[in-house]
N, CA, C and O of each residue as an XYZ file, in Angstrom:
304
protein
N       0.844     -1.172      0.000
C       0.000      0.000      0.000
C       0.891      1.237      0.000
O       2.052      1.181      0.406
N       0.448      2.119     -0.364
C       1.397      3.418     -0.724
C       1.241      4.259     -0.003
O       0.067      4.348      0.356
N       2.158      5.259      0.584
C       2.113      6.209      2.272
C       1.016      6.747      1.129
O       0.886      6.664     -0.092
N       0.019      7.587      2.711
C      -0.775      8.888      1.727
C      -0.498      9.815      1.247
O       0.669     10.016      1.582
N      -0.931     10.832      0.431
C      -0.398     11.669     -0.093
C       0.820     12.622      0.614
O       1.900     12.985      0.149
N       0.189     12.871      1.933
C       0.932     13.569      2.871
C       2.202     13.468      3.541
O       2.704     14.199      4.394
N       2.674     12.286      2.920
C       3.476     11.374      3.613
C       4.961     10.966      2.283
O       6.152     10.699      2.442
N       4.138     11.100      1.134
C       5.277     10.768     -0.136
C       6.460     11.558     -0.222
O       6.247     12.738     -0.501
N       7.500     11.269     -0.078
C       8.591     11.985     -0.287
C       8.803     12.421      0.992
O       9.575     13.380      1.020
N       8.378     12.048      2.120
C       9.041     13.090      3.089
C      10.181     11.562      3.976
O       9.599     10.501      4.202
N      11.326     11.668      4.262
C      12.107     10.707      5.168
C      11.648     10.503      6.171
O      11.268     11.289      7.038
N      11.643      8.882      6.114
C      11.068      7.951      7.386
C      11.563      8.441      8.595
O      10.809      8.235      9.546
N      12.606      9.030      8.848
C      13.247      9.401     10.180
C      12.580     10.909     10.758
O      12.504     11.208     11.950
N      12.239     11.550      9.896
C      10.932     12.511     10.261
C       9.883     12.037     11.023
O       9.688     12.496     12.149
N       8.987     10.933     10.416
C       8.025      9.846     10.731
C       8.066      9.355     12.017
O       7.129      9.215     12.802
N       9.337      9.083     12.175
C       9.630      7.949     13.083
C       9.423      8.683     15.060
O      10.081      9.360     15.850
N       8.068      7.961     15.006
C       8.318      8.728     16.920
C       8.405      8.157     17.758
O       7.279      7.669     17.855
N       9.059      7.742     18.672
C       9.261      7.224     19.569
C       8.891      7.394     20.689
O       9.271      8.404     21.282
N       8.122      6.552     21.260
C       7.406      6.829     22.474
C       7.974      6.382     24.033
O       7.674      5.205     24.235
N       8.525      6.838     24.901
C       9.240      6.236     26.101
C       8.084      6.731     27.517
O       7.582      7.757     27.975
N       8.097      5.413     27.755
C       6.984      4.889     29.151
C       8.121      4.662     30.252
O       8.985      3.794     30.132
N       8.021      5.579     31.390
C       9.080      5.160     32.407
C       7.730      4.796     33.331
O       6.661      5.405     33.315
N       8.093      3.606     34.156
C       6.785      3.370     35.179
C       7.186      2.241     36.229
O       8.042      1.441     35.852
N       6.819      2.140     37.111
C       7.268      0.928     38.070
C       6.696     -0.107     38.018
O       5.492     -0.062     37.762
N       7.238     -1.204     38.204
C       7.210     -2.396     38.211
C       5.667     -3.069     38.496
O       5.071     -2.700     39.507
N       5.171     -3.849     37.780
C       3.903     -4.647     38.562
C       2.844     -4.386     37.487
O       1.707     -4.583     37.915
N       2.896     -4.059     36.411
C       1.957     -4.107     35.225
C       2.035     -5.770     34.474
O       3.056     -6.457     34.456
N       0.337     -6.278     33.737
C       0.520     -7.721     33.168
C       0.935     -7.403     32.084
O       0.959     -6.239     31.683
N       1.315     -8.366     31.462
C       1.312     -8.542     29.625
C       0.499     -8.156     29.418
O       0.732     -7.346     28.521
N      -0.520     -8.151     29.654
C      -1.762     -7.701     28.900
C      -2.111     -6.435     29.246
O      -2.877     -5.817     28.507
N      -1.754     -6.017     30.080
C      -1.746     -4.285     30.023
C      -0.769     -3.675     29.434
O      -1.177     -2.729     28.760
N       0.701     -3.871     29.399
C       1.602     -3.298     28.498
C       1.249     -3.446     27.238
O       1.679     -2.593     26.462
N       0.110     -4.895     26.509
C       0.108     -4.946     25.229
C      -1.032     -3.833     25.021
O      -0.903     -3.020     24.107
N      -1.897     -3.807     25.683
C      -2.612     -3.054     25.933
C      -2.915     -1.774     25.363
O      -3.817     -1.399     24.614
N      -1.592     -0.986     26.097
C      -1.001      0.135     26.143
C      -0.669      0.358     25.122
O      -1.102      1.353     24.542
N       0.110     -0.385     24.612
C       0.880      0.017     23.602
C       0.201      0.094     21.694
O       0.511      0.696     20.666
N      -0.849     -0.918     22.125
C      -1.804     -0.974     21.243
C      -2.651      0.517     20.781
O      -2.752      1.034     19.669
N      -3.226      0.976     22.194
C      -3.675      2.011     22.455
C      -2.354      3.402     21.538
O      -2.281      3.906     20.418
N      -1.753      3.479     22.512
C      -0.765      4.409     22.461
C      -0.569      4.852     20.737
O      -0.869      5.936     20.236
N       0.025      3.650     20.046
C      -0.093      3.525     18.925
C      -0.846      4.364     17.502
O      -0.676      5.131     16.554
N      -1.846      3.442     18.308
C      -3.300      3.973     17.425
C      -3.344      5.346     17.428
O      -3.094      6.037     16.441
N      -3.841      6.007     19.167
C      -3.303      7.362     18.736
C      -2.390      8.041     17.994
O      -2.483      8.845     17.067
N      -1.217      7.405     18.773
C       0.018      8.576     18.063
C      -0.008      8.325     16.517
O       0.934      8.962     16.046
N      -0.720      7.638     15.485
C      -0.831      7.155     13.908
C      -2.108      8.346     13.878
O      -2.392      9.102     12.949
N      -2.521      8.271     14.735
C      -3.904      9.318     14.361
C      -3.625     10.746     14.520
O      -4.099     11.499     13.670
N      -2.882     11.272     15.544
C      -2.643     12.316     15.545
C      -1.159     13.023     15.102
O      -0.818     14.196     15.258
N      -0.527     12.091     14.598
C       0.602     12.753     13.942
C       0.766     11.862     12.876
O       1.914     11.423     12.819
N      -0.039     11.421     11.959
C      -0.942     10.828     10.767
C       0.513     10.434     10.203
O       1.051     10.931      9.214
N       1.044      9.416     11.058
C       2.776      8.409     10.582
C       2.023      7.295     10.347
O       0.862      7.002     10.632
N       3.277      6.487      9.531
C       2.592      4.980      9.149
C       2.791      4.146     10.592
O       3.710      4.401     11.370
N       2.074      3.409     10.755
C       2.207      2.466     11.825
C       3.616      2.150     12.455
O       4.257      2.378     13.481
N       3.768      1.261     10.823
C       5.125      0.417     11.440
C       6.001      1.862     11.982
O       6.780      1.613     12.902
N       5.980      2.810     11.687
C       7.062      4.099     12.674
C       7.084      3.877     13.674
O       8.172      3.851     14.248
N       5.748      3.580     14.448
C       5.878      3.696     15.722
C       6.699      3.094     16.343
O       6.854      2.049     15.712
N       7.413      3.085     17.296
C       8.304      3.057     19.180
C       7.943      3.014     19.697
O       7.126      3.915     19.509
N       7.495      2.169     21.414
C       7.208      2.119     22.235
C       7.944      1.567     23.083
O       7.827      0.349     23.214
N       8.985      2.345     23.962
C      10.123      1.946     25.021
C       9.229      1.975     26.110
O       8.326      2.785     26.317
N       9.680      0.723     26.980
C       8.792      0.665     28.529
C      10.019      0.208     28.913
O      10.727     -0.706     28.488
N      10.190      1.283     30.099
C      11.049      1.137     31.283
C      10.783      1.038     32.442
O      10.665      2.109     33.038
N      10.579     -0.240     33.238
C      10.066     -0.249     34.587
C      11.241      0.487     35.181
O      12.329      0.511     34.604
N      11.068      0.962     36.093
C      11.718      1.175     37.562
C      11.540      1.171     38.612
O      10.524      1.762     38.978
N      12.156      0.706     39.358
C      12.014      0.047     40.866
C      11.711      1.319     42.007
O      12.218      2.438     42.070
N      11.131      0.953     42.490
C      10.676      2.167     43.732
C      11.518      3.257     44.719
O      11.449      4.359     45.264
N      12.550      1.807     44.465
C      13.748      2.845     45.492
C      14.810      3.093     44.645
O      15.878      3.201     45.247
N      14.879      3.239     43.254
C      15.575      3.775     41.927
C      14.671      5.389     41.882
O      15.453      6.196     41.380
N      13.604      5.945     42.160
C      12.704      6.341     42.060
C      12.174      7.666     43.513
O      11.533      7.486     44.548
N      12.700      8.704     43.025
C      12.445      9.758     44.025
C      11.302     10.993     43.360
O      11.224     11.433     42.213
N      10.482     11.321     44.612
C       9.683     12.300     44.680
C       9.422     12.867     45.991
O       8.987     12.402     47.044
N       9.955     14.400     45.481
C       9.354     15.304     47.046
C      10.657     14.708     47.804
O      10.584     14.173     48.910
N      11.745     14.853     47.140
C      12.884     14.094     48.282
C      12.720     13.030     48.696
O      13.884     12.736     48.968
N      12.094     12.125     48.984
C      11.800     10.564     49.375
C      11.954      9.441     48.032
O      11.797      9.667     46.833
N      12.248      8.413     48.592
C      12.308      7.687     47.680
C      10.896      6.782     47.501
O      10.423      6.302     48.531
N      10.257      6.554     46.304
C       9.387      5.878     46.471
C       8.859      4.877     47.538
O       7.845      4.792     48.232
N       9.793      4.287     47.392
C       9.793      2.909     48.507
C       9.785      3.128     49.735
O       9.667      2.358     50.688
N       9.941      4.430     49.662
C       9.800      4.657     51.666
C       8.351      5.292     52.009
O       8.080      5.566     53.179
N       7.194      5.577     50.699
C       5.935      5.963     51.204
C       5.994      7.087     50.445
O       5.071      7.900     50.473
């Protein structure tokens, strides 16, 4: 199938967006697929890229890797 009009001639690396999820630990497969399914769809809809462009980096991080308000997660 052929990009749409809007899309011919312009470089894939323009296209290309990458999406980065930082989040802590304890999500299923089926919510990251979820997500990312979701995520997707939007970001093809609102910045009208071909699919396959899309990126979706998920980075868990651990609670006590993880500060807010000076505290570390893991302490409350």
């Amino acid at each position: 199938m052929p990009p749409p009009p809007h899309l011919r001639g312009v470089n894939e690396s323009v296209n290309m967006p990458v999406l980065r999820l930082e989040m802590h630990p304890g999500r299923t497969l089926e919510q990251k697929r979820a997500f990312v399914q979701e995520a997707t769809r939007v970001t093809v809809d609102t910045l009208q890229c071909p699919l396959e462009s899309v990126e979706i980096v998920i980075t868990e991080i651990s609670r006590d890797a993880w500060a807010k308000g000076g505290k570390l997660r893991s302490e409350g």
